[in-house]
PAZAPA-4460 file (N, C-alpha, C; in steps of 0.05 Angstrom, whole numbers, plus 32768, in hexadecimal, padded with zeros to 4 digits):
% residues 202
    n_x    n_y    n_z   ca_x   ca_y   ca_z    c_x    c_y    c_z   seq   type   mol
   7FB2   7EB2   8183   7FCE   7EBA   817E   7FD1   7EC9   8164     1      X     A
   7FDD   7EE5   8164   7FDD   7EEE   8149   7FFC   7EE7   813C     2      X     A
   7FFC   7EE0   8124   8012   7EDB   811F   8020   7EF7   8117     3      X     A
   803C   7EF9   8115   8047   7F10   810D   805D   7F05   80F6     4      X     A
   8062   7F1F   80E6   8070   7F17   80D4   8082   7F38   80D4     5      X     A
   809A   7F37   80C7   80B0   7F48   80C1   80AE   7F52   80A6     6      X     A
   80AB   7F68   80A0   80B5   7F74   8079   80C4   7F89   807F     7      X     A
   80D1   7F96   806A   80DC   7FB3   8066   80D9   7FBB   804C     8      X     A
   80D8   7FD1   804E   80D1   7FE4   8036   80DD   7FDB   801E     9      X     A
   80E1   7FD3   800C   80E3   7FCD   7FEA   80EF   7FEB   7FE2    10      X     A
   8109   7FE7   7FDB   810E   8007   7FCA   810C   8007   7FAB    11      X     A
   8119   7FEC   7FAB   8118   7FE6   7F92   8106   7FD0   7F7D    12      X     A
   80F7   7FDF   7F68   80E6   7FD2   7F5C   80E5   7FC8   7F3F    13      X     A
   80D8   7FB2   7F33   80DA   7FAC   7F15   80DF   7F92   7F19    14      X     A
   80E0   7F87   7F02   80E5   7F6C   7EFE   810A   7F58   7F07    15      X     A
   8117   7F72   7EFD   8134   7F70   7EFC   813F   7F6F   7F25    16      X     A
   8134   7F7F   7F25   8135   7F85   7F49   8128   7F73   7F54    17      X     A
   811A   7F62   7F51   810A   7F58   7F64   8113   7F33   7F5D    18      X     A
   8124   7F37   7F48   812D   7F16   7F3A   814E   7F1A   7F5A    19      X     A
   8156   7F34   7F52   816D   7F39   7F61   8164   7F3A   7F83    20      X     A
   8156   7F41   7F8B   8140   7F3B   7F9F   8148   7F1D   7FA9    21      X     A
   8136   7F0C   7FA1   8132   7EEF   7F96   814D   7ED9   7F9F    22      X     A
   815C   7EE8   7F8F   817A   7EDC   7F9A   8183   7EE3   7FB0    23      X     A
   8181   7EF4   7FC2   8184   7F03   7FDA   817D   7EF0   7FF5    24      X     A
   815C   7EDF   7FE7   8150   7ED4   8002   8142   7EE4   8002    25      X     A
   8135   7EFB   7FF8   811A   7F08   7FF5   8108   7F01   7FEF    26      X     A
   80F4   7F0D   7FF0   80D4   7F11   7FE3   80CB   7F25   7FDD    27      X     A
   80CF   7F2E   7FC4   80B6   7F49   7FC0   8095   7F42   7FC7    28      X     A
   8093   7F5C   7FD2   8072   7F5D   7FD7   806A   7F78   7FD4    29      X     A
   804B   7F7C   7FDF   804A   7F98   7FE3   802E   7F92   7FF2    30      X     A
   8022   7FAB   8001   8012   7FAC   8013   8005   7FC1   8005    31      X     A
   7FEA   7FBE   8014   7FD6   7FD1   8007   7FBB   7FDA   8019    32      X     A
   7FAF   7FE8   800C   7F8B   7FE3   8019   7F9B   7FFF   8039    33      X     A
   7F7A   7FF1   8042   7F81   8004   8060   7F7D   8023   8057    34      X     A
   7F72   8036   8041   7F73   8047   803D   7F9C   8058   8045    35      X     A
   7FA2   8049   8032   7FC1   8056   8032   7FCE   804A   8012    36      X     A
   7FE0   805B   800E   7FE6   804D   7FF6   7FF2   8036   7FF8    37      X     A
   7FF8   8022   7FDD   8006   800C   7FE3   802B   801A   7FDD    38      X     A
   8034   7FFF   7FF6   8049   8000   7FF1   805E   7FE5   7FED    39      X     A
   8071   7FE3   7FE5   807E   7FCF   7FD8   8090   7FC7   7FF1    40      X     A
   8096   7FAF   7FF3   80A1   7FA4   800E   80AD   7F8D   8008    41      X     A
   80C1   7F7F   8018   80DA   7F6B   8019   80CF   7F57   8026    42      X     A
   80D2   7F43   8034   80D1   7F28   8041   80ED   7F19   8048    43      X     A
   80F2   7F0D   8052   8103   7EF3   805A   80F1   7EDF   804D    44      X     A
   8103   7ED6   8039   80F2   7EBD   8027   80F4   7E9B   8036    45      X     A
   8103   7E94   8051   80FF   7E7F   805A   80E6   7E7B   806E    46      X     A
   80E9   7E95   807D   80D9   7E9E   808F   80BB   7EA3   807D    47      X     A
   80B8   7EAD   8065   809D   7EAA   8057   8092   7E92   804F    48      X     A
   80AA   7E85   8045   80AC   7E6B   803A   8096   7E52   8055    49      X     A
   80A1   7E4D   806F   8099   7E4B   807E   807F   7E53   8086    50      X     A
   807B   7E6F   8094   805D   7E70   809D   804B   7E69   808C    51      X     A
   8050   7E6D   806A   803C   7E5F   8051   8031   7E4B   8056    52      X     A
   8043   7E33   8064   8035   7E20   806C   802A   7E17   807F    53      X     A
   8023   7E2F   808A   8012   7E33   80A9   7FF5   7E3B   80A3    54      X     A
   7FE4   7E27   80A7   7FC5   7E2B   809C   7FBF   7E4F   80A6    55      X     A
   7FC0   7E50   80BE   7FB9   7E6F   80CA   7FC2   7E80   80BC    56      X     A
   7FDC   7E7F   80AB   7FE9   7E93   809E   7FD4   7E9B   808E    57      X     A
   7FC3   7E8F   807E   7FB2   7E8E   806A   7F9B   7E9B   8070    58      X     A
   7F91   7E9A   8089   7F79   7EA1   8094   7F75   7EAA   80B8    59      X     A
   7F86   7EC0   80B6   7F8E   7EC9   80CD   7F9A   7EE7   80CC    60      X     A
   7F92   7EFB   80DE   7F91   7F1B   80D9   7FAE   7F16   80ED    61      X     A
   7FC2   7F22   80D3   7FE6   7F20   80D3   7FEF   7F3E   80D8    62      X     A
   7FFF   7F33   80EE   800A   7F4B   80F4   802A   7F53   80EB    63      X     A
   8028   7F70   80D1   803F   7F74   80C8   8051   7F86   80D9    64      X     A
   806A   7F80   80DE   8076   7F96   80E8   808C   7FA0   80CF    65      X     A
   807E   7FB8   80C2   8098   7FC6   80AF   809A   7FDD   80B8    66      X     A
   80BA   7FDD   80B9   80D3   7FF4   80BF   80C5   7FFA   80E2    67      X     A
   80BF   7FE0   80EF   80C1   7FE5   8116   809D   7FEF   8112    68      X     A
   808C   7FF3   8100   806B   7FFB   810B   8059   7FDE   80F7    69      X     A
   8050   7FDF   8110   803E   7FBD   810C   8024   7FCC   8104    70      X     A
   8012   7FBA   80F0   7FFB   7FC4   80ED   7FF2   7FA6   80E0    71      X     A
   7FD1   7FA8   80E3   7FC5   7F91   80DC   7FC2   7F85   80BB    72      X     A
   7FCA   7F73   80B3   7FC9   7F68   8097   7FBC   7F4B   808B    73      X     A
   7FB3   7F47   807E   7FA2   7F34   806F   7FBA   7F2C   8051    74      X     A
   7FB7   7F06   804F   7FD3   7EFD   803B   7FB7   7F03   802D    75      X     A
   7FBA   7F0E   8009   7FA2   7F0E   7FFE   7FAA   7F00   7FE6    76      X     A
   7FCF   7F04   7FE0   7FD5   7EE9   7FC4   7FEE   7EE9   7FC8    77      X     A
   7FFB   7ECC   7FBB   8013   7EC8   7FB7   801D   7EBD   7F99    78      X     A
   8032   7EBA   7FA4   803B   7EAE   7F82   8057   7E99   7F8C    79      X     A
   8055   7E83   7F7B   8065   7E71   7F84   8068   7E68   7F69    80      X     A
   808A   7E63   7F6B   80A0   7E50   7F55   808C   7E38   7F48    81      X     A
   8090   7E3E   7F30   807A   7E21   7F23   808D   7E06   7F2A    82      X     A
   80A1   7E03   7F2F   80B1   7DED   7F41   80C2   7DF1   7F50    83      X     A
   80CE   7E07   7F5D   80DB   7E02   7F6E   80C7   7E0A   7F88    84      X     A
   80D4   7E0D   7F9E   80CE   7E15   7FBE   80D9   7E30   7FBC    85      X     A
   80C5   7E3E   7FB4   80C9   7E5B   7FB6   80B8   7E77   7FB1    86      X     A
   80B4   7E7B   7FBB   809A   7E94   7FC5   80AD   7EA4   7FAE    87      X     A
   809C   7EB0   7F97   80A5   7ECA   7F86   8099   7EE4   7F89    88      X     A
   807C   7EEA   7F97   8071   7EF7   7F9E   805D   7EFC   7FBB    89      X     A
   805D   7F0F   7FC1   8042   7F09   7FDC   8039   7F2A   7FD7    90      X     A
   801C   7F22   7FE2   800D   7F3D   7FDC   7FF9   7F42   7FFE    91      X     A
   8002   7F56   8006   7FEE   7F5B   802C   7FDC   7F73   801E    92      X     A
   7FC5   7F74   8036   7FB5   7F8A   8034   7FB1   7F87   804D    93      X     A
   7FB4   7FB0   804C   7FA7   7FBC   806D   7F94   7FB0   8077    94      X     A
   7F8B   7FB6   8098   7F75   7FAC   8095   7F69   7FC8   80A4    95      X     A
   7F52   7FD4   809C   7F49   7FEA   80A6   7F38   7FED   80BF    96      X     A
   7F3B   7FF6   80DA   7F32   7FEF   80EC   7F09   7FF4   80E2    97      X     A
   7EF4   7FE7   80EF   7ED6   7FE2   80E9   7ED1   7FDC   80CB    98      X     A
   7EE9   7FDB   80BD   7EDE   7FD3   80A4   7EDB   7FAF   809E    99      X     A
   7EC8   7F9D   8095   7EBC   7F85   8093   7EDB   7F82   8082   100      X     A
   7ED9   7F66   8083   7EF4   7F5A   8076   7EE7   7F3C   8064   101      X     A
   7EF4   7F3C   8049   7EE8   7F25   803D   7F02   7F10   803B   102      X     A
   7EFD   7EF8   8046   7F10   7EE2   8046   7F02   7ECF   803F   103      X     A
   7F16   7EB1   803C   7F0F   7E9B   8030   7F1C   7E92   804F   104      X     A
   7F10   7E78   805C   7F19   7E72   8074   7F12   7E52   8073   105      X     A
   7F29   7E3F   8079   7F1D   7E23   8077   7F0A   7E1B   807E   106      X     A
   7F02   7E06   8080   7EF2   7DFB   8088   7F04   7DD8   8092   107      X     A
   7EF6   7DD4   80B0   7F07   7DC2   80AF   7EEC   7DA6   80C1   108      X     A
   7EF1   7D95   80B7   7ED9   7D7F   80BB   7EDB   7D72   80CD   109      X     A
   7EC9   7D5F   80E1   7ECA   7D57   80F8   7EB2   7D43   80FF   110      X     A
   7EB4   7D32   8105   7EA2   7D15   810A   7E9A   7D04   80F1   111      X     A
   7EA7   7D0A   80DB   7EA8   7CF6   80C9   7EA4   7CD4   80CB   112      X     A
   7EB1   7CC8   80E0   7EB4   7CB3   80E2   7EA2   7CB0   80F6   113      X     A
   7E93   7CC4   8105   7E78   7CB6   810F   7E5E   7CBB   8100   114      X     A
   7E5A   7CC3   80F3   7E3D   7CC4   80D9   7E3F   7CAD   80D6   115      X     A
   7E21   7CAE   80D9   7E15   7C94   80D2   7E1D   7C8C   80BF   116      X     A
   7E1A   7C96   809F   7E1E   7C97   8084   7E31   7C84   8086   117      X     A
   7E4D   7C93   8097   7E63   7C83   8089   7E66   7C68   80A1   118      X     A
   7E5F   7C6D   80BC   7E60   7C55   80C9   7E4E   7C44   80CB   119      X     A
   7E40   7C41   80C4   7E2B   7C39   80BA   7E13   7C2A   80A9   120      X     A
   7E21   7C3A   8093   7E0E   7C3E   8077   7E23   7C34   8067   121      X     A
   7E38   7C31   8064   7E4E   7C30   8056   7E57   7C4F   8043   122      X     A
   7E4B   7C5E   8048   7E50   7C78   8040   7E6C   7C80   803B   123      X     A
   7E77   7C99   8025   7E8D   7CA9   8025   7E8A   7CC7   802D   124      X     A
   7E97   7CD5   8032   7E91   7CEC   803B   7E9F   7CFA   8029   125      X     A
   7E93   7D0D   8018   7EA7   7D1D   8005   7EA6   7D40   800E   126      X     A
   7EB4   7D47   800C   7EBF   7D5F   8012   7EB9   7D78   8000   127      X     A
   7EA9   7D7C   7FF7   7E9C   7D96   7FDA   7EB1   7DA9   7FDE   128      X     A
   7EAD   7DBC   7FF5   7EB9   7DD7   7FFF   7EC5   7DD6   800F   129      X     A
   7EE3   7DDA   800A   7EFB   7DDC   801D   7EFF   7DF4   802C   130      X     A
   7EF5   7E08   8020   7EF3   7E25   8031   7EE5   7E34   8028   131      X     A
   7EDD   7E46   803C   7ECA   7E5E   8037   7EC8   7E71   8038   132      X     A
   7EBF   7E84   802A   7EB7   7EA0   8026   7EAF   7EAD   8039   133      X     A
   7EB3   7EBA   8046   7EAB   7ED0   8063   7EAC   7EEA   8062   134      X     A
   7E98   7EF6   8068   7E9F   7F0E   8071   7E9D   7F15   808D   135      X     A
   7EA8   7F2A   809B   7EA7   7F2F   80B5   7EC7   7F45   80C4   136      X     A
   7EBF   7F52   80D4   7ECC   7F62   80DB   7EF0   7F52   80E6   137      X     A
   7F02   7F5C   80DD   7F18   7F51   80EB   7F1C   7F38   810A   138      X     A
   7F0E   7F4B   811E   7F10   7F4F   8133   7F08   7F24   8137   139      X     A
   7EE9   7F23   8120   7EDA   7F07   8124   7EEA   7EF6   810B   140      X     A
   7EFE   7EFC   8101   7F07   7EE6   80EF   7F17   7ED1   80FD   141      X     A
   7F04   7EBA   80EE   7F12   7E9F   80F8   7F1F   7E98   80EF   142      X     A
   7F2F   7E82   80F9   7F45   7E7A   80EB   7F3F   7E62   80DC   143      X     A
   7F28   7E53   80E0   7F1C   7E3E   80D5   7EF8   7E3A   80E0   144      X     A
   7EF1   7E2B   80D0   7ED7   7E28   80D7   7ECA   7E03   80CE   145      X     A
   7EC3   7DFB   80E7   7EC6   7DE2   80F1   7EA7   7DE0   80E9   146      X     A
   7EA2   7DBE   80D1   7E94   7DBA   80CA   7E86   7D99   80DA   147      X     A
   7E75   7D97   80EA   7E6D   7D7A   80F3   7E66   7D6F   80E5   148      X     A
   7E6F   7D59   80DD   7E5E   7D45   80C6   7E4F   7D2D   80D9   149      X     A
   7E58   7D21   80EB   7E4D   7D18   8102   7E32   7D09   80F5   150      X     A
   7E19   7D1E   80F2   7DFF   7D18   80ED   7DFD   7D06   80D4   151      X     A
   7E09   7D08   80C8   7E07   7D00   80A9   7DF9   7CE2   80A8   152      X     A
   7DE8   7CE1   8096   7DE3   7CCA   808B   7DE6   7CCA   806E   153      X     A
   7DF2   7CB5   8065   7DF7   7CAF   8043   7DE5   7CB5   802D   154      X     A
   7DE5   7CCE   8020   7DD3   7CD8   8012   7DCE   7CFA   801C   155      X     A
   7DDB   7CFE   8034   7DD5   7D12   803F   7DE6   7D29   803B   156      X     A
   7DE8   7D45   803B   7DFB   7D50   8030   7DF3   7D65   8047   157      X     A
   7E10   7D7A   8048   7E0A   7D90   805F   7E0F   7DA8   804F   158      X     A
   7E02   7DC2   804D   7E07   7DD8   803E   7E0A   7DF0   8049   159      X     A
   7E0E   7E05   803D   7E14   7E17   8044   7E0C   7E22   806A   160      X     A
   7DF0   7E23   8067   7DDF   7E2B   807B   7DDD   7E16   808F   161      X     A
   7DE9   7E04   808B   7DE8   7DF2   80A7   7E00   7DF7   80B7   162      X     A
   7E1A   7E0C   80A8   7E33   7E12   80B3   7E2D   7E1C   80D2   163      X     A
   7E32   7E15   80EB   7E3C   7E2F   80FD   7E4B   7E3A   80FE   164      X     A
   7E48   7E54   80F2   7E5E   7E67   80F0   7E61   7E7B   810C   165      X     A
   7E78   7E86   810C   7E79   7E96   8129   7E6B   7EAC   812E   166      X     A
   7E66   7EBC   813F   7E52   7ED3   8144   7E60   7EE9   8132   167      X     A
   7E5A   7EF5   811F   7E5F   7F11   811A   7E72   7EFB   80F6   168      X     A
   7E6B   7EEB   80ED   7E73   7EE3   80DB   7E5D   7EDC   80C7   169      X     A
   7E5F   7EE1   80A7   7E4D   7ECF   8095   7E57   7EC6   807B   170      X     A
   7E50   7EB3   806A   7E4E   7EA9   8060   7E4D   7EBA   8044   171      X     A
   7E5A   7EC6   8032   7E5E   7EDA   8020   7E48   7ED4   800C   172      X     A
   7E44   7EB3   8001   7E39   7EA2   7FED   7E18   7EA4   7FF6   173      X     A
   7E1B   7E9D   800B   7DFD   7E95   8022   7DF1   7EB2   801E   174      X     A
   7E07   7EC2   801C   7DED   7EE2   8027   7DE9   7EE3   800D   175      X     A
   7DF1   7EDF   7FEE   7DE5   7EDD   7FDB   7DD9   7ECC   7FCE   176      X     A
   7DCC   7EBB   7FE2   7DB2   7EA4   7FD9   7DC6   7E8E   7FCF   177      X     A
   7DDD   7E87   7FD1   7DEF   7E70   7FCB   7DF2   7E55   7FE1   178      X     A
   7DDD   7E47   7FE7   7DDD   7E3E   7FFB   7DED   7E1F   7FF3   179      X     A
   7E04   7E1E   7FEA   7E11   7E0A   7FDE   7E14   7DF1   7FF4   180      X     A
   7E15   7DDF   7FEB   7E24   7DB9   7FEF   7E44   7DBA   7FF9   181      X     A
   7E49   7DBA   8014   7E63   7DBF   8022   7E71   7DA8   8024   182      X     A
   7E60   7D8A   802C   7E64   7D75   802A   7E4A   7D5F   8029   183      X     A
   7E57   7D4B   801C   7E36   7D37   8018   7E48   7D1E   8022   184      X     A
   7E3A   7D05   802D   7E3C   7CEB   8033   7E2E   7CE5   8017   185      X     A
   7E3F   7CDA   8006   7E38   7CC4   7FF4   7E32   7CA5   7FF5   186      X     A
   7E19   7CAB   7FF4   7E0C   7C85   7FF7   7E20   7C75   7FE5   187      X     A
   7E24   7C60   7FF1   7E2A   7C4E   7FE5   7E21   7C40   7FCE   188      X     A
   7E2F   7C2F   7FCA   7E22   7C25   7FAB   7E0E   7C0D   7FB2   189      X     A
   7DEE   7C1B   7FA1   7DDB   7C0A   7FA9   7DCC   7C13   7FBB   190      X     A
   7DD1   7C2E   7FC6   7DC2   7C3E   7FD6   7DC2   7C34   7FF4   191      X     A
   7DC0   7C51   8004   7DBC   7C4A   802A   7DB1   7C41   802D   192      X     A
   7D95   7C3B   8020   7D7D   7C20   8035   7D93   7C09   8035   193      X     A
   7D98   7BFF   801B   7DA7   7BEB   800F   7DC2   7BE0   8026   194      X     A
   7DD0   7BFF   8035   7DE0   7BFA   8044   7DDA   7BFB   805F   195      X     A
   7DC6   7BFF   806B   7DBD   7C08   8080   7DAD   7BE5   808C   196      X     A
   7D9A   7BDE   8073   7D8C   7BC0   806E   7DA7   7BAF   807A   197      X     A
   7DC1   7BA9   806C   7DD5   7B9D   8070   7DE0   7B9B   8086   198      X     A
   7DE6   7BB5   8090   7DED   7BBD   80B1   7DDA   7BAD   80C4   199      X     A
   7DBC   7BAE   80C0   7DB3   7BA7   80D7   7DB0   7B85   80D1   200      X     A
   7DB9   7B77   80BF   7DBA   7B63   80C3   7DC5   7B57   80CE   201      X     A
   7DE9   7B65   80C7   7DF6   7B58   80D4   7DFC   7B56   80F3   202      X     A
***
C-alpha cells in the first residue's frame, strides 16, 4: 500500500513567514533531490502530525501530490516542538527512477519467548539495533525487517550477517566489514550451564 500525502507550493519564506505559517495549521517544508531543484512546500499540520506516527511513514517510498502531479518521495528529517505536539519542520527528497536509495528501516523482533535462553535458561533478550541501514533500489524497500530470535540460547547474540534481508537489499554497515551485535540473550546471573543445570532438575 503506498501511502499518499498532500503539499502545495510555499510562496512565502524566512523565519517570520513560516512562524505565520505555523499559526495557520501549516508546515513548512521543502523537497529536493530527484535531479530538480529544491522547492519549498506547505502541509496540513494535523494530517502530518498523524501519519508521523505511522511506523511506514518513516520507512516507506511516499507518494507526494503537489499542485495535482504526484511523484515519489523519501521523509529524510523533521523537526518537532521541544514540548508541545507540533511538527515545525519536514524535509522530502525525490526519488530518482534506477537510482539505489539509502534508508534506515526497523527492525522488528520475533520468537523471543521461544529461545531457549529466555525459556529456558532464564535468559533476557536485549535489543542492540533498533533499525537499519540499507541500501537498495526504491522499487525493494521494505518497510521493516523481521529479526528471529527463536534460536537463541543465553550467551548467544545474532549480528549483522545472520539478518535475512530481502532480495535486491543490503546491509550499508555489513558491505563495509561492520558486522555488528543486533541482539544478544543475556545469561543470567551465574551463567547458562548454571541455568540450564537448574531447569533440568526440576
Amino acid at each position: 500500500m503506498t501511502i499518499e500525502f498532500i503539499a502545495l507550493n510555499r510562496t512565502t519564506q524566512g523565519t517570520g513567514a513560516s512562524r505565520r505559517l505555523r499559526r495557520t495549521g501549516k508546515v513548512p517544508g521543502i523537497v529536493y533531490g530527484g535531479h530538480k531543484d529544491a522547492v519549498a512546500i506547505e502541509l496540513d499540520h494535523n494530517a502530518l502530525y498523524y501519519a508521523l506516527q505511522e511506523e511506514a511513514f518513516h520507512a516507506s517510498v511516499l507518494s507526494m501530490s503537489l499542485d495535482g502531479k504526484k511523484e515519489p518521495v523519501l521523509l529524510r528529517d523533521y523537526q518537532m516542538h521541544p514540548f508541545k505536539q507540533q511538527v515545525l519542520h519536514i524535509d522530502f527528497q525525490r526519488i530518482a527512477a534506477g537510482e539505489k536509495i539509502h534508508m534506515k528501516v526497523p527492525l522488528h523482533f520475533t520468537g523471543e519467548d521461544l529461545a531457549p535462553g529466555v525459556k529456558l535458561q532464564g535468559g533476557k533478550m536485549s535489543h542492540v539495533v533498533l533499525e537499519l541501514d540499507i541500501a537498495c533500489l526504491p522499487e525493494n524497500l521494505p518497510e521493516f525487517i523481521t529479526v528471529d530470535l527463536s534460536g537463541l540460547n543465553a550467551g548467544q547474540s545474532v549480528h549483522l550477517a545472520d539478518l535475512n534481508l530481502p532480495e535486491g537489499v543490503e546491509s550499508t554497515a555489513l558491505r563495509h566489514g561492520d558486522n555488528a551485535v543486533v541482539a544478544v540473550c543475556m545469561a543470567p546471573r551465574g551463567g547458562a550451564d548454571e541455568s540450564a543445570a537448574e531447569s533440568q532438575a526440576q
